[in-house]
C-alpha positions as CSV (number, residue, x, y, z in Angstrom):
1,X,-25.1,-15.5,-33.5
2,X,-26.2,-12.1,-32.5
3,X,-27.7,-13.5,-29.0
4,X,-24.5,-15.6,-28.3
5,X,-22.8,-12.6,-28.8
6,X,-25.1,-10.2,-26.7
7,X,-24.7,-12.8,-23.8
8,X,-21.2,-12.8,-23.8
9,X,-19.6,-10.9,-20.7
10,X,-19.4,-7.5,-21.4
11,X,-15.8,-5.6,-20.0
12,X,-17.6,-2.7,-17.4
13,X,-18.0,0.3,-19.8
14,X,-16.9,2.9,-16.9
15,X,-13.7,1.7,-16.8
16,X,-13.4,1.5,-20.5
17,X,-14.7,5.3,-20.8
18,X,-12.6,6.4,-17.8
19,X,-9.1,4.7,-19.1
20,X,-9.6,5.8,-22.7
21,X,-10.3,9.5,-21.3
22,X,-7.3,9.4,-18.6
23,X,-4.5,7.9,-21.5
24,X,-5.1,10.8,-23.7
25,X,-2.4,13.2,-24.9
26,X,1.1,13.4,-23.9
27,X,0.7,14.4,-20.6
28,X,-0.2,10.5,-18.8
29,X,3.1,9.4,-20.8
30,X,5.1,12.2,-19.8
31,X,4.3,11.2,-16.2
32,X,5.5,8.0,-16.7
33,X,8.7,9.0,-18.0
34,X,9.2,11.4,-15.6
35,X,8.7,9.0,-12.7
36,X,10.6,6.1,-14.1
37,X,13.2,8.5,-14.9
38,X,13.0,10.1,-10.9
39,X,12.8,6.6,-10.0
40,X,16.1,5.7,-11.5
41,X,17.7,8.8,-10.4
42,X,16.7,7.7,-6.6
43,X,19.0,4.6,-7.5
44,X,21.5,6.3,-8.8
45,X,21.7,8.4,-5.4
46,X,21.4,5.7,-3.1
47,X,24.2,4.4,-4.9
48,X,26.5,7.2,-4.8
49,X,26.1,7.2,-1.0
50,X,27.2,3.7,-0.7
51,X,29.9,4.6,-2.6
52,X,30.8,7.3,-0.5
53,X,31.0,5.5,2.2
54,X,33.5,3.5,1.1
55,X,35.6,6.3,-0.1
56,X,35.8,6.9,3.7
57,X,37.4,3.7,4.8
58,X,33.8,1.6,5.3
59,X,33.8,-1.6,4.3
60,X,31.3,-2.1,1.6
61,X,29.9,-4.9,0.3
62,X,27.9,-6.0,-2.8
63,X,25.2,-7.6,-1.0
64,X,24.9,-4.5,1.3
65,X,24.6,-2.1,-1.8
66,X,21.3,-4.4,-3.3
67,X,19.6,-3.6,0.4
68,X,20.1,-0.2,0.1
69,X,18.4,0.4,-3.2
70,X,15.7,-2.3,-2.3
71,X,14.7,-0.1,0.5
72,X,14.7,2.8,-0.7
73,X,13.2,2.6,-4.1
74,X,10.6,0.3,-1.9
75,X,10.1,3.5,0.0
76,X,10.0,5.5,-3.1
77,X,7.1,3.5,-4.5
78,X,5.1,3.3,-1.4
79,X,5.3,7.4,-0.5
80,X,3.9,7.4,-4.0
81,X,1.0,5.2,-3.8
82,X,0.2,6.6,0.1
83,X,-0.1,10.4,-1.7
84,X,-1.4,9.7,-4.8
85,X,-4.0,6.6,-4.5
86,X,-6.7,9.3,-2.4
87,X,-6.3,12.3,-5.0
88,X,-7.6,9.8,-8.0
89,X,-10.3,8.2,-6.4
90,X,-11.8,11.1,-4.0
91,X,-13.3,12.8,-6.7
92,X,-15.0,9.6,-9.0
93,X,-18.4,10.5,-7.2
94,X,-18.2,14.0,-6.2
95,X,-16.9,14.9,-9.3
96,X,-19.7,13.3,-10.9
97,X,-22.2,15.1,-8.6
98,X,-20.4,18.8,-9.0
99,X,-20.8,17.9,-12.8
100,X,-24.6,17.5,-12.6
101,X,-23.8,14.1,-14.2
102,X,-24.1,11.5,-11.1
103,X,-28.0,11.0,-11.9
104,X,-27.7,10.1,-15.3
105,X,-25.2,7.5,-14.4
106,X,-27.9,5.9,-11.8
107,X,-30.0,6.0,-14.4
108,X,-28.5,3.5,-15.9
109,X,-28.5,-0.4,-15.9
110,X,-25.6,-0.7,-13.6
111,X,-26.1,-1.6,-10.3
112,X,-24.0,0.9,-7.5
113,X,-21.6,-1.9,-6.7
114,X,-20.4,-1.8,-10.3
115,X,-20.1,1.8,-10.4
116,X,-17.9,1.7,-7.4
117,X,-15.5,-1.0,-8.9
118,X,-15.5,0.4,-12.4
119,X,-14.8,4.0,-11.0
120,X,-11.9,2.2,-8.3
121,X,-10.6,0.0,-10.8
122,X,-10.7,3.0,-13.6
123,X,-8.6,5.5,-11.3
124,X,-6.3,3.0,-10.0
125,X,-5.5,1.7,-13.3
126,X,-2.9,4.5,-14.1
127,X,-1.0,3.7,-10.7
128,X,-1.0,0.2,-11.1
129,X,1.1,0.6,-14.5
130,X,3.5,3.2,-12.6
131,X,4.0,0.4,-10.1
132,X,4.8,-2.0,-12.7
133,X,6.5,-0.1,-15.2
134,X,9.3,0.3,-12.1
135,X,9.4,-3.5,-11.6
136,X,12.5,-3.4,-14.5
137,X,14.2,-0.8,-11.7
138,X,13.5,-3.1,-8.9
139,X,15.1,-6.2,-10.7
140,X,18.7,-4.3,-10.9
141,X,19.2,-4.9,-6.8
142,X,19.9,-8.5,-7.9
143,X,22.1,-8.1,-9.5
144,X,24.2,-6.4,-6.6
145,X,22.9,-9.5,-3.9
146,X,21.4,-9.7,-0.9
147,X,17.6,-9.5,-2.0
148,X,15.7,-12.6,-2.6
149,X,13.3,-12.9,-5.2
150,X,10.9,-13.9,-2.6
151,X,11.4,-10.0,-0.6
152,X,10.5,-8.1,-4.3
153,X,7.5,-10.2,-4.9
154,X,6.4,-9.7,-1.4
155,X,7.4,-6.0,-1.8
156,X,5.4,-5.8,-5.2
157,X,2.1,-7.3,-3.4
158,X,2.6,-4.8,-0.2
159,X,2.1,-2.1,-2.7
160,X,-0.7,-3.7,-5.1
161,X,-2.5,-4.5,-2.0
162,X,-2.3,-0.8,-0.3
163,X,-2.9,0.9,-3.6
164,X,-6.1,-1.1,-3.7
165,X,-6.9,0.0,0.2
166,X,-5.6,3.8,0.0
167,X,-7.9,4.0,-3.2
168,X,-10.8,2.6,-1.2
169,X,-10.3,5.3,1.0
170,X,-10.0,8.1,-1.1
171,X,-13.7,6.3,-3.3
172,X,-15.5,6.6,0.5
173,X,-14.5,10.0,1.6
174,X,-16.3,10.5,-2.2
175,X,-19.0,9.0,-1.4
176,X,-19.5,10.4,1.7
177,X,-19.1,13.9,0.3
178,X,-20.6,16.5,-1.9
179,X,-17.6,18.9,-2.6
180,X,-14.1,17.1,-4.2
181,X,-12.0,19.3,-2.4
182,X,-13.7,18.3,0.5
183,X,-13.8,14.5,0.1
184,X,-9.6,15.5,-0.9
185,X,-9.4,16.8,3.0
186,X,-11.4,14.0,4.5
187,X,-9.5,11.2,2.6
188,X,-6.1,13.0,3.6
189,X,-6.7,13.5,7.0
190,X,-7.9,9.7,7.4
191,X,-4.6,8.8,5.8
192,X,-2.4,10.8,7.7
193,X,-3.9,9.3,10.9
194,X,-3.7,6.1,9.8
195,X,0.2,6.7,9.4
196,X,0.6,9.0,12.0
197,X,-1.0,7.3,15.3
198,X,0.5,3.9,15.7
199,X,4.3,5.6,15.1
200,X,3.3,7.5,17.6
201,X,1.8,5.0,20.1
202,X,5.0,2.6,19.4
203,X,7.6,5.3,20.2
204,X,5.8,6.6,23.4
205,X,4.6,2.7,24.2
206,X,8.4,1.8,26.0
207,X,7.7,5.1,28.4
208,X,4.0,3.7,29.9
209,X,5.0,-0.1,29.5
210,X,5.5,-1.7,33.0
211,X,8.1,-2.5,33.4
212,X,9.2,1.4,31.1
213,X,11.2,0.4,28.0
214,X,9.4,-2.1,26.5
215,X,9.0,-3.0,23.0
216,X,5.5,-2.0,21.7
217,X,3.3,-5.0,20.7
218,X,3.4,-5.5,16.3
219,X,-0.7,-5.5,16.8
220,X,-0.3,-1.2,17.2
221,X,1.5,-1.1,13.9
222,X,-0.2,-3.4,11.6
223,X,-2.7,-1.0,9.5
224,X,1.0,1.1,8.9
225,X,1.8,0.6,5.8
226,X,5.7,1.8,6.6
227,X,6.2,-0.4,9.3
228,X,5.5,-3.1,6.8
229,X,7.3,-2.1,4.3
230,X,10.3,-2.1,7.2
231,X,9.4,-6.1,8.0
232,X,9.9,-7.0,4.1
233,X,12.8,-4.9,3.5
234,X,14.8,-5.4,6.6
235,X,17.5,-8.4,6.1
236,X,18.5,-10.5,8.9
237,X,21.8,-12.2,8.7
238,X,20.3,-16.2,10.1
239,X,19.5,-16.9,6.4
240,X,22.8,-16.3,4.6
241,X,26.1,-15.3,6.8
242,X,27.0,-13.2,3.1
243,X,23.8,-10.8,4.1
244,X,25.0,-8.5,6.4
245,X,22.2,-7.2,9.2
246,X,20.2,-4.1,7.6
247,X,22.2,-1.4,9.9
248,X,25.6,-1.2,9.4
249,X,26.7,1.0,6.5
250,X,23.0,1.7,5.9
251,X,22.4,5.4,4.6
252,X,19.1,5.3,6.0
253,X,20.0,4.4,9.5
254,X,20.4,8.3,10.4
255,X,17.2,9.3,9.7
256,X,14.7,9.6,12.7
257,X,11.8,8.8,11.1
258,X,12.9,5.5,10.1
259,X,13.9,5.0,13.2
260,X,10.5,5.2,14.3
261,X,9.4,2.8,12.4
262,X,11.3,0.3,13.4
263,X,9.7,-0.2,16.3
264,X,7.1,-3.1,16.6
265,X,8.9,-4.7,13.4
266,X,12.7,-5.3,14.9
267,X,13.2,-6.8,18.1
268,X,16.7,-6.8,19.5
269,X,17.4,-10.3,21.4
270,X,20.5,-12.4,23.0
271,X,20.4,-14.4,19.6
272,X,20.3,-10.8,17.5
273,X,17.6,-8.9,15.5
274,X,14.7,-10.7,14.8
275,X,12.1,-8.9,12.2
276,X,8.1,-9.5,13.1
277,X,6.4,-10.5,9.4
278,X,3.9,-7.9,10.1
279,X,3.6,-7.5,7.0
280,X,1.3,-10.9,6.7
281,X,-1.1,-8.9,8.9
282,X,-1.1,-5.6,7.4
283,X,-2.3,-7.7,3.6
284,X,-5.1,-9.3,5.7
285,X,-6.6,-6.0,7.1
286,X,-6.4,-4.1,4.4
287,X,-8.1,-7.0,2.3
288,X,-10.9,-6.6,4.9
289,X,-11.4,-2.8,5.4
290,X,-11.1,-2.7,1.6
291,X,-14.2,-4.8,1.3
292,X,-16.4,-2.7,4.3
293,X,-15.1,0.8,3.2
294,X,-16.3,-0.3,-1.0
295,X,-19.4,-2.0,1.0
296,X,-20.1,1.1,2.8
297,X,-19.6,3.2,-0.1
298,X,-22.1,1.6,-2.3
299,X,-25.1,2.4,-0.4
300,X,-23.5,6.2,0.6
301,X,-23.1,6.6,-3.4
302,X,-27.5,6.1,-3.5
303,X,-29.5,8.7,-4.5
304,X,-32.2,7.9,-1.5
305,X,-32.6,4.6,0.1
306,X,-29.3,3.9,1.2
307,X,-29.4,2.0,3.5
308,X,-32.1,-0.3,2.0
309,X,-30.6,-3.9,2.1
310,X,-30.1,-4.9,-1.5
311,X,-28.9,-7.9,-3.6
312,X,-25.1,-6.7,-3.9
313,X,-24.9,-6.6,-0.2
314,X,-24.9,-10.7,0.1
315,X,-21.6,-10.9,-2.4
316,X,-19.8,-8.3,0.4
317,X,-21.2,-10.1,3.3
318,X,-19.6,-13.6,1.1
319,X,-16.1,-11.7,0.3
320,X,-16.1,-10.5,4.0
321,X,-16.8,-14.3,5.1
322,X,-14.2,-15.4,2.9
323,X,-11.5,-12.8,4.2
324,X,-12.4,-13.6,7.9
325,X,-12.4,-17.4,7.2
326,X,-8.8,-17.1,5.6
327,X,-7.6,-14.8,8.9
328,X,-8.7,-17.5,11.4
329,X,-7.3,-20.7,9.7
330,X,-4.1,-18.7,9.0
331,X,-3.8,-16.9,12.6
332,X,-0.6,-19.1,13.1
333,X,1.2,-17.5,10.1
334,X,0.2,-13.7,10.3
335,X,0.0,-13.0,14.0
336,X,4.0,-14.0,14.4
337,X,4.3,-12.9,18.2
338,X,7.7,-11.2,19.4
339,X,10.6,-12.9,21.0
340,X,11.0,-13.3,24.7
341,X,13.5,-10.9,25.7
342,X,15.0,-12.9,28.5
């Protein structure tokens, strides 16, 4: 009985010490009050400037109402997992090293990869359960229409999927520094570029297309995670004449910066707006830079030897297979090309 029970799979004890430590006190439930409760007040606003709309003579329907609060409680969840996924993960190994502790922890029996997932996994672990505590918010746009289940599960994997990558990001610029409030800076900056540059190469692509004023390609605007939030939340009327188009009497539609998101994602036609599932793409690379960056990370995280080729290496060289495999026998539904113009 005792060996039975000494070969049975252990859970990784990182992640149980780091999850016990983290849900201490009133403070991590306190969070999650607040936010649930900042979360529904974001509905409630959204709401009132429907509302509001109508009070001035626009005609307002129920399933226009549901879009509106699936985008922007979408947007809500994803400006919270851009910002906060880096912060918990850049300091799991430079914190450990300003501590004095990281050599113990290579010390012991765990190999680097598992110190890496069980530190990712640990730190992620309190987002994850912000993202679906809010999943009871998200189901109160059908009740108002025009939101198929199908859009909130794809909105729900958009942001399991890029909490995963943004944390991956945050656990490398950790690995790659000594200092947390350095690693903080580096993950940041990488974020903010990763955001920042393909809105800006899709709004200036239309000035130095030939011929000027053409769309910019949905490859410059896949690693955006924005952009494809826009492609899941943005309703076309082909499906159901009752959906109204995304646009008119939508309170977001003023605001420049989603405007520049839009482009790459809607393409304005003959036959109407036609969205570009860019979304499909965006899962796939950050499935695979998720898998490099955590590779890459577990021989930075080494003591000496880094860059020594090691058994953990061939199950990342297997996942990255796998990931590439899956992207080339699925290339027909991911890399959706736009609609001919003319």
């Amino acid at each position: 009985m005792r060996d039975a029970r000494l070969r049975r799979p252990q859970l990784n004890p990182i992640i149980v010490r780091e999850v016990r430590t983290r849900m201490r006190g009133v403070r991590p439930y306190l969070i999650l009050t607040a936010f649930l409760i900042l979360l529904a007040g974001a509905g409630v606003g959204i709401y009132q400037l429907m509302v509001q709309q109508a009070r001035f003579g626009v005609m307002l329907l129920s399933p226009q109402v549901g879009q509106a609060l699936f985008k922007g409680l979408a947007f809500v969840e994803l400006l919270l997992v851009v910002f906060l996924a880096p912060s918990m993960t850049s300091g799991a190994i430079s914190g450990e090293r300003e501590q004095l502790t990281y050599d113990m922890l290579v010390a012991t029996p765990l190999r680097p990869g598992q110190i890496l997932w069980g530190k990712l996994i640990a730190a992620l672990s309190y987002l994850l359960l912000l993202i679906f505590a809010a999943v009871p918010v998200f189901s109160v746009v059908l009740v108002f229409g025009g939101v198929e289940l199908g859009a909130l599960l794809k909105a729900l994997a958009l942001l399991l999927v890029a909490t995963v990558f943004f944390g991956a990001v945050g656990l490398f610029c950790s690995a790659l520094g000594t200092r947390t409030a350095r690693a903080t800076t580096i993950a940041y900056t990488l974020v903010l570029l990763l955001i920042g540059v393909p809105v800006l190469l899709a709004s200036v692509w239309g000035q130095f297309s030939t011929p000027p004023g053409q769309m910019p390609p949905p490859e410059l605007i896949y690693l955006n995670p924005f952009s494809a939030l826009i492609s899941v939340t943005t309703i076309t009327p082909g499906v159901d004449p009752a959906m109204p188009f995304f646009g008119y009497g939508d309170p977001f539609g003023g605001l420049p910066l989603i405007g520049m998101l839009g482009p790459g994602v809607v393409y304005y036609g003959p036959n109407g707006p036609v969205v570009i599932p860019i979304y499909r793409a965006t899962l796939l690379c950050y499935g695979v830079l998720t898998v490099l960056l955590c590779w890459v990370s577990s021989h930075m995280a080494l003591p000496s030897r880094r860059w020594r080729p090691r058994w953990s290496d061939l199950g990342f060289l297997l996942a990255l297979a796998a990931l590439l495999a899956l992207a080339y026998f699925t290339r027909s539904w991911w890399h959706v090309p736009p609609p001919n113009p003319f």
